[in-house]
C-alpha positions as CSV (number, residue, x, y, z in Angstrom):
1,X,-110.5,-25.9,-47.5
2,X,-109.9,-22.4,-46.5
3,X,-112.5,-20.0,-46.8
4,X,-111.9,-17.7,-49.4
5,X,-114.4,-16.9,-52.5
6,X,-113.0,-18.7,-54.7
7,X,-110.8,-22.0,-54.8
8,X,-110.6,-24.5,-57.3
9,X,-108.5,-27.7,-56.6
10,X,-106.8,-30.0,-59.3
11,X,-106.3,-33.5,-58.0
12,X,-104.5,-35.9,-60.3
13,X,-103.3,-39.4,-59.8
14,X,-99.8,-37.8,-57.9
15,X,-100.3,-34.1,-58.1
16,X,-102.2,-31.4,-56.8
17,X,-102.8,-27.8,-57.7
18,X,-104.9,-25.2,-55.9
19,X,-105.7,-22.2,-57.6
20,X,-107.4,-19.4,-54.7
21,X,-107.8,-15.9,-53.2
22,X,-105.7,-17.3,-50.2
23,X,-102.5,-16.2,-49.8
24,X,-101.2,-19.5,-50.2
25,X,-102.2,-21.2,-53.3
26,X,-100.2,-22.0,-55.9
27,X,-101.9,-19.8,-58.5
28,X,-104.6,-16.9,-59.1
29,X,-107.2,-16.8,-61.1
30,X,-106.6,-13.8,-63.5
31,X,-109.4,-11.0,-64.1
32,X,-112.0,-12.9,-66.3
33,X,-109.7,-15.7,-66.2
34,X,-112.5,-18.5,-66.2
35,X,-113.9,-20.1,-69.3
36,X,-116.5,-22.8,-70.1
37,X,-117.4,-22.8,-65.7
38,X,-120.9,-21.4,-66.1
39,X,-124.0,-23.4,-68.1
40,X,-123.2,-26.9,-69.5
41,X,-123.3,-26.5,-73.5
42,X,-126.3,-27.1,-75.1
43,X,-126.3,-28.7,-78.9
44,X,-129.1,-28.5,-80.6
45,X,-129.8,-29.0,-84.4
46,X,-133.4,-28.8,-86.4
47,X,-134.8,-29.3,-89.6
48,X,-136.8,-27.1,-91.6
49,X,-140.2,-28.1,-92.7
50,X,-140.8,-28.7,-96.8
51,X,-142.7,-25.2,-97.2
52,X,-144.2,-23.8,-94.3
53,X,-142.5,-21.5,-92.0
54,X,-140.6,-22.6,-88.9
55,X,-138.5,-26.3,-88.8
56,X,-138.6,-29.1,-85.9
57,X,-135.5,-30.7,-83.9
58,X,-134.0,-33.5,-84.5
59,X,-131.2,-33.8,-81.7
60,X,-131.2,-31.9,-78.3
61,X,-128.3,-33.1,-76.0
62,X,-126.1,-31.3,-73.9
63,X,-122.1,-31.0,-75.5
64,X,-119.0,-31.7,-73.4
65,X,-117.5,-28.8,-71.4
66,X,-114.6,-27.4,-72.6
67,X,-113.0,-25.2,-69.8
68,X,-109.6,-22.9,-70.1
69,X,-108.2,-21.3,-66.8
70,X,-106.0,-18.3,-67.1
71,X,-103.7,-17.5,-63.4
72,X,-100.5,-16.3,-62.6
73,X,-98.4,-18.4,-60.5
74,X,-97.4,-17.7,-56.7
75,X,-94.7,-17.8,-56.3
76,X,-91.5,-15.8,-53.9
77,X,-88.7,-17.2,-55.6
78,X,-87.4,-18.9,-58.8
79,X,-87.3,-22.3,-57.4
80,X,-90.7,-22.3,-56.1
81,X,-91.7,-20.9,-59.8
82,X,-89.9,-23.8,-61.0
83,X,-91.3,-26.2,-59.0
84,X,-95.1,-25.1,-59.2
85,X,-94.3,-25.2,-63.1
86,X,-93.0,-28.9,-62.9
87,X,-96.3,-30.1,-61.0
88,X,-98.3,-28.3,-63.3
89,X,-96.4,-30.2,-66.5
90,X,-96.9,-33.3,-64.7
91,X,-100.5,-32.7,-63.6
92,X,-101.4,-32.2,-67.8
93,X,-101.2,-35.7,-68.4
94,X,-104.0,-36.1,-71.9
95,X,-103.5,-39.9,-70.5
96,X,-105.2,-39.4,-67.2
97,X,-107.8,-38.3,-65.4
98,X,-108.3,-34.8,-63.1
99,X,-111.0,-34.7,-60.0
100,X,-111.4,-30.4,-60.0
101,X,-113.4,-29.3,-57.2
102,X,-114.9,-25.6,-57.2
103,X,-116.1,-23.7,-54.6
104,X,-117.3,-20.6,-55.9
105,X,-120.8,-18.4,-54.7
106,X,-121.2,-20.6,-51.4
107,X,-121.4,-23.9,-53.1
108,X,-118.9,-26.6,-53.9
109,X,-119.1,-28.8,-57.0
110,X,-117.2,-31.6,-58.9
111,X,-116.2,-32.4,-62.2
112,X,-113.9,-34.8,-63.9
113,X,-112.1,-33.1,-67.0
114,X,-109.1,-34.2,-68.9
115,X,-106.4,-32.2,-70.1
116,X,-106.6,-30.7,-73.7
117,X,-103.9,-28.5,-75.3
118,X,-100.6,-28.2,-74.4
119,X,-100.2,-25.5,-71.3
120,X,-99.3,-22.4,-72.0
121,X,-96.4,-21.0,-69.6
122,X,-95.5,-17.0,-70.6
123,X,-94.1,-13.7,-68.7
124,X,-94.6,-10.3,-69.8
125,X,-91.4,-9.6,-68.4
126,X,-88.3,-11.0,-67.5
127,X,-89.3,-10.6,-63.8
128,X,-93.2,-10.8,-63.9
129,X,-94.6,-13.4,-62.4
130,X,-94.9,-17.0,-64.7
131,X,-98.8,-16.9,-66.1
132,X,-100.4,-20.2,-67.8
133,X,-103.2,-20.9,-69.6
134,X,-104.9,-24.4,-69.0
135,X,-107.6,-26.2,-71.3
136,X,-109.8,-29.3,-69.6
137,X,-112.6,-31.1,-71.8
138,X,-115.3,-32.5,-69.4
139,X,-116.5,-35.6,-71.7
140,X,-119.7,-35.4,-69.0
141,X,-120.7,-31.8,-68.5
142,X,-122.2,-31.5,-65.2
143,X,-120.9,-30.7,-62.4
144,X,-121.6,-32.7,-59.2
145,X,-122.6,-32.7,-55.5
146,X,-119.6,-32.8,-53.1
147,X,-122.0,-34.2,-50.4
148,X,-124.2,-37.0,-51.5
149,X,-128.0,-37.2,-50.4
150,X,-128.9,-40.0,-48.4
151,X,-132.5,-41.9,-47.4
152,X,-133.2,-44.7,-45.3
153,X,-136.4,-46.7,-45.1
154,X,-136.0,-46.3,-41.5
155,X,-139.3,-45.1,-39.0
156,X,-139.1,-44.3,-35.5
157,X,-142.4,-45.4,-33.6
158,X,-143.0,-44.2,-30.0
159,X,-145.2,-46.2,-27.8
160,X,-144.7,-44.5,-24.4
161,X,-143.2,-42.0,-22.2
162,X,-141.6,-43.0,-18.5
163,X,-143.0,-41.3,-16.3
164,X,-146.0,-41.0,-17.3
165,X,-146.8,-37.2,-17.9
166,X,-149.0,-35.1,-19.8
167,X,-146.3,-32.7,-20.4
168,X,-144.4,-31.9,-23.9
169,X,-140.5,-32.5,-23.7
170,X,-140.7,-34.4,-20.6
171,X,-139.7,-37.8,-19.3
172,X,-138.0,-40.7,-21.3
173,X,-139.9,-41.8,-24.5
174,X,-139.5,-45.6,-25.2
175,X,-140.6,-46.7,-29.0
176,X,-138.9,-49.2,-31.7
177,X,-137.9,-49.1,-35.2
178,X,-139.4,-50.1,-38.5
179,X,-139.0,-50.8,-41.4
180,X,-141.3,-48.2,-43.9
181,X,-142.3,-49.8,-47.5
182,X,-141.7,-46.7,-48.8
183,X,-139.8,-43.1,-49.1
184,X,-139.7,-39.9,-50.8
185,X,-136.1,-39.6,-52.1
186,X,-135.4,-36.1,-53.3
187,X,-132.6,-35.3,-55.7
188,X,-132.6,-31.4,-56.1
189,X,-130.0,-31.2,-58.8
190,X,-131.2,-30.1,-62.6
191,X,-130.6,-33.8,-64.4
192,X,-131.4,-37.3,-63.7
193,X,-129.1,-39.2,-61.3
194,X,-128.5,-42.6,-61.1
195,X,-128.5,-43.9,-57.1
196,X,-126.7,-46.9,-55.1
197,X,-129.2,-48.8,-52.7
198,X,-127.9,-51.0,-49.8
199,X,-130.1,-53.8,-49.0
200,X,-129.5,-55.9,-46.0
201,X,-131.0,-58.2,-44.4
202,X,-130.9,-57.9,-40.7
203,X,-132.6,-60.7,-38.5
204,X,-133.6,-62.9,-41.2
205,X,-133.8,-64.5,-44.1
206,X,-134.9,-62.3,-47.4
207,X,-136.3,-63.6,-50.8
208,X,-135.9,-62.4,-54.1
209,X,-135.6,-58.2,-52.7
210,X,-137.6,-55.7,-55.2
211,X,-136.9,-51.9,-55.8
212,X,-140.0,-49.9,-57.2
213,X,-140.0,-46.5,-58.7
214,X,-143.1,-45.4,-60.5
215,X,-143.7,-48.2,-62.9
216,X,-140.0,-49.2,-63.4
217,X,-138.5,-51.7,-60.8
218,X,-135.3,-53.8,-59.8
219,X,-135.6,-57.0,-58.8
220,X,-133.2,-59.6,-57.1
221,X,-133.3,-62.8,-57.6
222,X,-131.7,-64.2,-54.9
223,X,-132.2,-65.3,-51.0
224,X,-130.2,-62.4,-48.3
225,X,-129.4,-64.5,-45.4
226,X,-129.4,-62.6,-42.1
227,X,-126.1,-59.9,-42.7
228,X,-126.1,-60.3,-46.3
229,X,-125.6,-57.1,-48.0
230,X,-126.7,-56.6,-51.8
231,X,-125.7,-53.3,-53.3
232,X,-127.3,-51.6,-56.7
233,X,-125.9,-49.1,-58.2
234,X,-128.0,-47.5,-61.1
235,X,-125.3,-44.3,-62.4
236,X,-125.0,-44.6,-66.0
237,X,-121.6,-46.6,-67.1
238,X,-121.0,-47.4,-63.6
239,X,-124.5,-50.1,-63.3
240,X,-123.5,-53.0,-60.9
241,X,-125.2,-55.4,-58.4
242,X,-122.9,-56.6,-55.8
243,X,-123.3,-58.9,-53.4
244,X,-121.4,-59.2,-50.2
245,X,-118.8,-57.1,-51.8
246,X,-118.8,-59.4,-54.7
247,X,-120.1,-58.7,-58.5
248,X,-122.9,-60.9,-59.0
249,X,-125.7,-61.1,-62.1
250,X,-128.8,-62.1,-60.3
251,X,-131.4,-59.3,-61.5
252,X,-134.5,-60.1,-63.1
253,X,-133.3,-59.2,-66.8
254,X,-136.8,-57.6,-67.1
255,X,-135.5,-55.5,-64.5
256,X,-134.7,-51.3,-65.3
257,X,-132.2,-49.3,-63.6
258,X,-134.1,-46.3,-63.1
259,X,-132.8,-43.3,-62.5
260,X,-134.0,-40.4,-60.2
261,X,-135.4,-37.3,-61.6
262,X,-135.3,-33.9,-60.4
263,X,-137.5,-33.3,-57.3
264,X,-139.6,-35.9,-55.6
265,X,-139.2,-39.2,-56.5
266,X,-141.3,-42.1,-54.6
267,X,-139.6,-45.9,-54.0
268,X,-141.1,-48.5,-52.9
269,X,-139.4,-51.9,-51.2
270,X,-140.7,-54.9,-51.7
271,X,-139.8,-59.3,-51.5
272,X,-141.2,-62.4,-52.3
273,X,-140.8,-63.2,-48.6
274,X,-138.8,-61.6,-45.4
275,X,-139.5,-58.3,-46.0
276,X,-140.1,-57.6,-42.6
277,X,-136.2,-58.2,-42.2
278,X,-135.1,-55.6,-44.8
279,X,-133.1,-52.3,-44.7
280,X,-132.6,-50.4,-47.1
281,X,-130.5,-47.0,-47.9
282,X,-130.2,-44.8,-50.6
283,X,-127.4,-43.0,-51.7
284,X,-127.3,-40.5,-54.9
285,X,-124.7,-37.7,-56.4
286,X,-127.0,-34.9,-57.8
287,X,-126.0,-33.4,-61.1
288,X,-126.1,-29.9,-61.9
289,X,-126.2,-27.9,-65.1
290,X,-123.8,-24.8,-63.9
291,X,-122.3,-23.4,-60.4
């Protein structure tokens, strides 16, 4: 991505548009030309009470996004109007699905919208440049991390220094590697997230793997031979335990899929036996209300 202060990048299943301050995107964003990019929608409806002042909710949920970009095409000659016009006709597929990618105020965020409304293609004059007018609905309204957070319940542990010195940042520090019970794993969006954890068993045999958080947990039932990998993944609509790659239903069906919530969030590993063979990482996307 160039560095510019703004670009926003449409990626569908064959086509992509770029829409920058760079002098070679294939649009820009018109004054005030964004809609729908700042806070996600809120919806919420309440009931009045039967004579006394005031009322009480009864639904709080956040609506889908509808965004609309207005830009002018650039473009230095007819057939690279034409062309530009023809991806964007194509790229406006109601059918499929479009990965837009913002970088705006020093961050970068994604979001998966769909095309809504037909796209409007219009010149003031007969020599102006083509402007459009596009409409996305974001059935889930938060934007997302590019970069996901990672943890590993991984501890260094130094034992001794060669040579032997009294000196700090000196000599060649020996140690070897543990495995912690537990870790702090920090999601510093504004929403809950769901995670993926990679379990694997390295230098022996693990039983029946557990995932603690707070008072919810995930437990495997199953034995991880030595290189056996087990995968959970907890997002919402995507929820999935794999197995060496393979789909597998061996939770504990008393088990919960937790989700992490904003800020500090404390996870404990755990197994029936082997433990002391287990590694673990964590993996989550978080989810932010605006840019």
């Amino acid at each position: 991505m160039t560095n510019t202060y703004y670009e926003i990048r449409l990626s569908g299943k064959d086509v992509t548009l770029t829409a920058s301050s760079s002098e070679d995107a294939d649009m820009h964003i018109l004054e005030e030309g964004l809609e729908g990019f700042g806070i996600t929608p809120l919806a919420v409806e309440t009931k009045p009470y039967a004579g006394l002042p005031g009322g009480h909710p009864i639904s709080r949920r956040f609506g889908e996004r509808h965004m609309t970009m207005h830009a002018e095409l650039n473009a230095g000659s007819d057939t690279e109007e034409w062309a530009i016009r023809r991806r964007i006709i194509r790229l406006m597929n109601p059918l499929s699905e479009i990965e837009m990618q913002i970088r705006m105020h020093g961050v970068s965020r994604l979001i998966t919208v769909i095309p809504d409304g037909v796209p409007l293609l219009t010149k003031d004059t007969f020599f102006s440049p083509l402007q459009v007018t596009l409409t996305f609905i974001a059935p889930e309204p938060f934007y997302r991390s590019a970069e996901p957070v990672e943890s590993a319940f991984r501890q260094t542990v130094p034992l001794m220094t060669f040579p032997l010195n009294f000196m700090e940042n000196t000599g060649m520090t020996t140690g070897y590697t543990r495995t912690a019970d537990s870790v702090t794993m920090i999601n510093p969006g504004d929403a809950e997230c769901g995670m993926t954890a990679v379990l694997t068993a390295s230098g022996g045999i693990v039983e029946n793997p557990c995932l603690t958080c707070g008072d919810k947990y995930i437990r495997l039932l199953t034995t991880l031979q030595d290189g056996d990998t087990a995968e959970i993944d907890t997002r919402p609509g995507k929820k999935n335990v794999l197995l060496n790659g393979e789909r597998k239903f061996l939770f504990d069906r008393t088990s919960d899929f937790f989700l992490l919530s904003p800020g500090e969030n404390r996870i404990s590993v755990s197994a029936d036996s082997g433990s002391d063979y287990l590694s673990v990482r964590l993996f989550c996307t978080p989810l932010y209300f605006g840019l």
